[in-house]
ZAMARGU-4260 file (C-alpha; in steps of 0.2 Angstrom, whole numbers, plus 5000, padded with zeros to 4 digits):
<rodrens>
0) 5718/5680/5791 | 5720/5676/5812 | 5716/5664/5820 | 5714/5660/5839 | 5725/5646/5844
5) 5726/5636/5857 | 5743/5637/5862 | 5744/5629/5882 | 5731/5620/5894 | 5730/5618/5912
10) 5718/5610/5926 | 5716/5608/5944 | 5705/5594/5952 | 5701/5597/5973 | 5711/5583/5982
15) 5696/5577/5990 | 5688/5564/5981 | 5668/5559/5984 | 5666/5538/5978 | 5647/5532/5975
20) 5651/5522/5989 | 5651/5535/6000 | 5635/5543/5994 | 5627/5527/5997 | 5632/5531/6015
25) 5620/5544/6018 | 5606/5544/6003 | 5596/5529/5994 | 5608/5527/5981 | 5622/5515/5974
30) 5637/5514/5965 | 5630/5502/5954 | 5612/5512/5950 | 5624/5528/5947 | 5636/5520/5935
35) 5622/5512/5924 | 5611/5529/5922 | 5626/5542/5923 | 5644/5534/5919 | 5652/5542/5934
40) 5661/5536/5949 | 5669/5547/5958 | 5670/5567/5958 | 5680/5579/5966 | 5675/5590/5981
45) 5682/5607/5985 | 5689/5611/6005 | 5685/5625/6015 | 5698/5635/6009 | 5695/5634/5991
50) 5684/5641/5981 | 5680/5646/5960 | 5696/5658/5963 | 5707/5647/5968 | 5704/5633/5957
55) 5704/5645/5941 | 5722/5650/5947 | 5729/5633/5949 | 5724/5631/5931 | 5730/5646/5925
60) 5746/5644/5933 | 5748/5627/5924 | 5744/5632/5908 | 5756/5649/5908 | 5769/5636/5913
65) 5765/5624/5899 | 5766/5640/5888 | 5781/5647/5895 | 5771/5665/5899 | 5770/5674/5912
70) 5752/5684/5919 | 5762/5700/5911 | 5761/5692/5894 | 5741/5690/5896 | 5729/5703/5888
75) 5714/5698/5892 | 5706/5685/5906 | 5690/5678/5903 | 5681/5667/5917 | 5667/5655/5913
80) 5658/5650/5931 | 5639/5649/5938 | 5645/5645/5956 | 5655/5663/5959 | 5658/5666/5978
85) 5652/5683/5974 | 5640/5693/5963 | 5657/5708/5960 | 5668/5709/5956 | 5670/5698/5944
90) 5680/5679/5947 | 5691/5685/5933 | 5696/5701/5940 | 5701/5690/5957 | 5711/5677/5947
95) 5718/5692/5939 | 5723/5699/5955 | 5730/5683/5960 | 5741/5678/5946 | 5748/5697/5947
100) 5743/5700/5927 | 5742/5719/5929 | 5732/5729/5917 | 5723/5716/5907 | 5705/5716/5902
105) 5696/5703/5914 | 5676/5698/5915 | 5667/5682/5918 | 5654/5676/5908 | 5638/5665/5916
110) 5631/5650/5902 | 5631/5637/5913 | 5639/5621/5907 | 5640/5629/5890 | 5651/5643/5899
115) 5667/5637/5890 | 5661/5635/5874 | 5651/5655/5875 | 5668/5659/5882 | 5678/5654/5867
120) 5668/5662/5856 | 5671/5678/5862 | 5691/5674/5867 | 5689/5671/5843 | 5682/5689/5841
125) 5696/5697/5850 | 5707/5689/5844 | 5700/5687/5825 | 5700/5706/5825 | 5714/5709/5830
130) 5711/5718/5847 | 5721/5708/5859 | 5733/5694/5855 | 5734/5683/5871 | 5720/5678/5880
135) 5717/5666/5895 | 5700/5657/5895 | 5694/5648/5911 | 5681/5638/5915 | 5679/5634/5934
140) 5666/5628/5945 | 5660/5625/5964 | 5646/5613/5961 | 5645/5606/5978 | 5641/5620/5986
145) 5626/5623/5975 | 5619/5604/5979 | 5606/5599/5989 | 5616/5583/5994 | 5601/5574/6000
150) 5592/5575/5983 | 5597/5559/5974 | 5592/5565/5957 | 5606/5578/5959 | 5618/5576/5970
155) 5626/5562/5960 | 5630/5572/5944 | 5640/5585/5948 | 5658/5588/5955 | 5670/5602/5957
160) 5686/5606/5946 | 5694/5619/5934 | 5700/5621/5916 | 5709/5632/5907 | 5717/5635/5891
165) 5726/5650/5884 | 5722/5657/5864 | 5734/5665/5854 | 5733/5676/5836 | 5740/5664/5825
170) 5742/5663/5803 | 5734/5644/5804 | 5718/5640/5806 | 5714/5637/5826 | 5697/5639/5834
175) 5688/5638/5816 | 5671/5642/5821 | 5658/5643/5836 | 5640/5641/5837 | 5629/5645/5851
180) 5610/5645/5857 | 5598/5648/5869 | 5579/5646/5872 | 5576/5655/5889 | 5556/5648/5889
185) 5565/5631/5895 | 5571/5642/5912 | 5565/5630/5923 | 5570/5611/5917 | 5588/5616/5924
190) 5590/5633/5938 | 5599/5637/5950 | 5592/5653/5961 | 5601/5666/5973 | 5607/5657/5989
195) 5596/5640/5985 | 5603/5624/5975 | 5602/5616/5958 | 5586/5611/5952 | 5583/5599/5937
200) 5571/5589/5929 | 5578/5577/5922 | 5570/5569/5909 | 5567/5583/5898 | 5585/5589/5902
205) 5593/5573/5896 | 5582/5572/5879 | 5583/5593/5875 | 5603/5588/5878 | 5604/5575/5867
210) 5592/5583/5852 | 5600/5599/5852 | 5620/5594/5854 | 5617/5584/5839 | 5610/5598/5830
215) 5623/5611/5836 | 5638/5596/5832 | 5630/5595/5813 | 5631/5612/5812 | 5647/5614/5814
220) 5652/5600/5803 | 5641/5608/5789 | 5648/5624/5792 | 5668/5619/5791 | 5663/5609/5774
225) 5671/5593/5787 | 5663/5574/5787 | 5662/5564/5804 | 5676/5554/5799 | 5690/5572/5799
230) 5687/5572/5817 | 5698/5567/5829 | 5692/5568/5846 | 5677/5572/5852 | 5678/5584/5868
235) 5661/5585/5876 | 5654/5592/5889 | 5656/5578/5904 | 5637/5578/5908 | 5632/5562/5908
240) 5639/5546/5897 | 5623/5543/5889 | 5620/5559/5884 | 5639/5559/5877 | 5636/5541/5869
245) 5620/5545/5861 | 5626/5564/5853 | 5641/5554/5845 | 5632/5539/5838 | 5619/5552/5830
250) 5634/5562/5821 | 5641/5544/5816 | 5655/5546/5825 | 5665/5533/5834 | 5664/5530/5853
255) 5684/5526/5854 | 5685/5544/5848 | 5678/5552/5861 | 5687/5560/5876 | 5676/5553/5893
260) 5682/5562/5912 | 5664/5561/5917 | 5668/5543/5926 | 5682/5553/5938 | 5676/5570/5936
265) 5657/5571/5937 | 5647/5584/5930 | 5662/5601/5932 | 5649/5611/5922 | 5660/5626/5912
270) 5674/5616/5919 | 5673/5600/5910 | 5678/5603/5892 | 5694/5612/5895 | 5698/5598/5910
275) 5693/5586/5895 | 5704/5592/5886 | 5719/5597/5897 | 5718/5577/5900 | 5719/5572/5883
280) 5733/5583/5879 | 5743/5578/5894 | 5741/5559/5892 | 5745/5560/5873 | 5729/5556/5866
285) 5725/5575/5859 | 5741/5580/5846 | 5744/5596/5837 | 5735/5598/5819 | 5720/5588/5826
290) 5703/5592/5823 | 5694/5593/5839 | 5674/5596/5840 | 5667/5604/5857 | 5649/5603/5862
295) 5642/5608/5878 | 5622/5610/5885 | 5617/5618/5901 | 5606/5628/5910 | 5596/5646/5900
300) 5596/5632/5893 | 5612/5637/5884 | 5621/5623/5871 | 5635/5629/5858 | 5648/5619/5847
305) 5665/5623/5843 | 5677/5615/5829 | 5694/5619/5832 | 5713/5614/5825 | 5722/5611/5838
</rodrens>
């Protein structure tokens, strides 16, 4: 049998650095009444010159180094973004382009914060069937410039970033299943129209969040024959700590073994599970043979899981 294994990660954070301080500045807000509802503190903010491109390539870039590859060795590019500076071509066929990885397959793939998670399912087919052997999978996202940054029930949450990670065909288990939803009649609890800003309301978003993450977690465990207790670390999607907190004390899962950025990152949407985890591994915390369990909710609305050997 193959597997898809992740073989390297990478991530890129804008220099630029927004404090709740600095919010408080300019809306009715406070670093205090933000950390208490969200978890977050800071986030990162993209300059002028950057955009989902650039970012994605920064990551991409780090990760082929971890991997020791170059963009010739790649076979396929996969992009998970909502905030693309442009409708086509597609983010990954400009990353593509940039990186100099000739010939490959390349398309992006729109979930919203469950991007990654739809993205890696995917990256598994190919590779489980034996189509393509290396694939690079990107999550990266341009939040701010989707903000209405006078709308305090907004503004706060989100910040700017990429992830990305690279899969490879392998004879040991890896990404060991997926599993992904949608209900569409939800549309407008969480959008995000042409050339307008993010809307949400939420309320329903952080109680749909919390209901169906611990359904789509369960599931995953159910269906890997696993117990709460075989997992390692807990890579969520970096929403919102409450909505973290809540999903992991459902599964019966410790908080200590759960892999937090939302306090520096924010809300990075497709972004924040693959900068999670880039974190984790870089710092130590994330070691090969670990089970690892994704789980991700966004706009569609969209949620999916992941259980995956590192």
């Amino acid at each position: 049998m193959i597997y898809a294994k992740i073989k390297a990660t990478g991530s890129y954070l804008p220099e630029k650095v927004v404090a709740n301080t600095d919010l408080a500045r300019t809306i009715d807000t406070s670093d205090e009444w933000i950390v208490q509802r969200t978890g977050i503190q800071r986030r990162h903010v993209v300059a002028e010159n950057e955009n989902v491109v650039t970012m994605a390539v920064a990551a991409a870039s780090k990760a082929l180094e971890q991997a020791s590859l170059t963009p010739h060795d790649l076979d396929m590019i996969i992009v998970a973004t909502c905030t693309a500076s442009q409708v086509f071509p597609a983010t990954a066929c400009s990353v593509q382009a940039q990186l100099g990885a000739q010939n490959c397959a390349a398309f992006d793939v729109q979930a919203a914060c469950s991007g990654f998670i739809y993205g890696l399912s995917i990256a598994q087919q190919f590779i489980a069937g034996g189509q393509y052997k290396r694939i690079l999978l990107i999550g990266s996202e341009a939040m701010s410039r989707v903000l209405d940054w006078q709308d305090r029930s907004s503004c706060i949450l989100f910040g700017d970033g990429a992830g990305a990670v690279i899969l490879e065909a392998a004879n040991e288990p890896g990404v060991m299943s997926t599993h992904l939803s949608a209900d569409g009649s939800y549309k407008d609890v969480l959008f995000l129209d042409n050339a307008d800003v993010v809307k949400m309301q939420g309320n329903a978003v952080f109680k749909l969040a919390v209901k169906w993450l611990s359904q789509v977690a369960k599931q995953a465990l159910e269906h890997n024959h696993m117990q709460p207790s075989d997992i390692d670390w807990v890579v969520p999607h970096q929403a919102n700590i409450r909505i973290i907190n809540s999903t992991v004390k459902s599964l019966g899962i410790s908080e200590d073994k759960v892999i937090v950025t939302v306090d520096e990152h924010a809300n990075t949407s497709a972004a924040s599970i693959p900068l999670a985890l880039d974190v984790g591994i870089r710092d130590g915390r994330i070691k090969p043979g670990q089970n690892l369990l994704f789980e991700a909710f966004g706009g569609g609305l969209t949620w999916g899981s992941a259980m995956v050997r590192l």
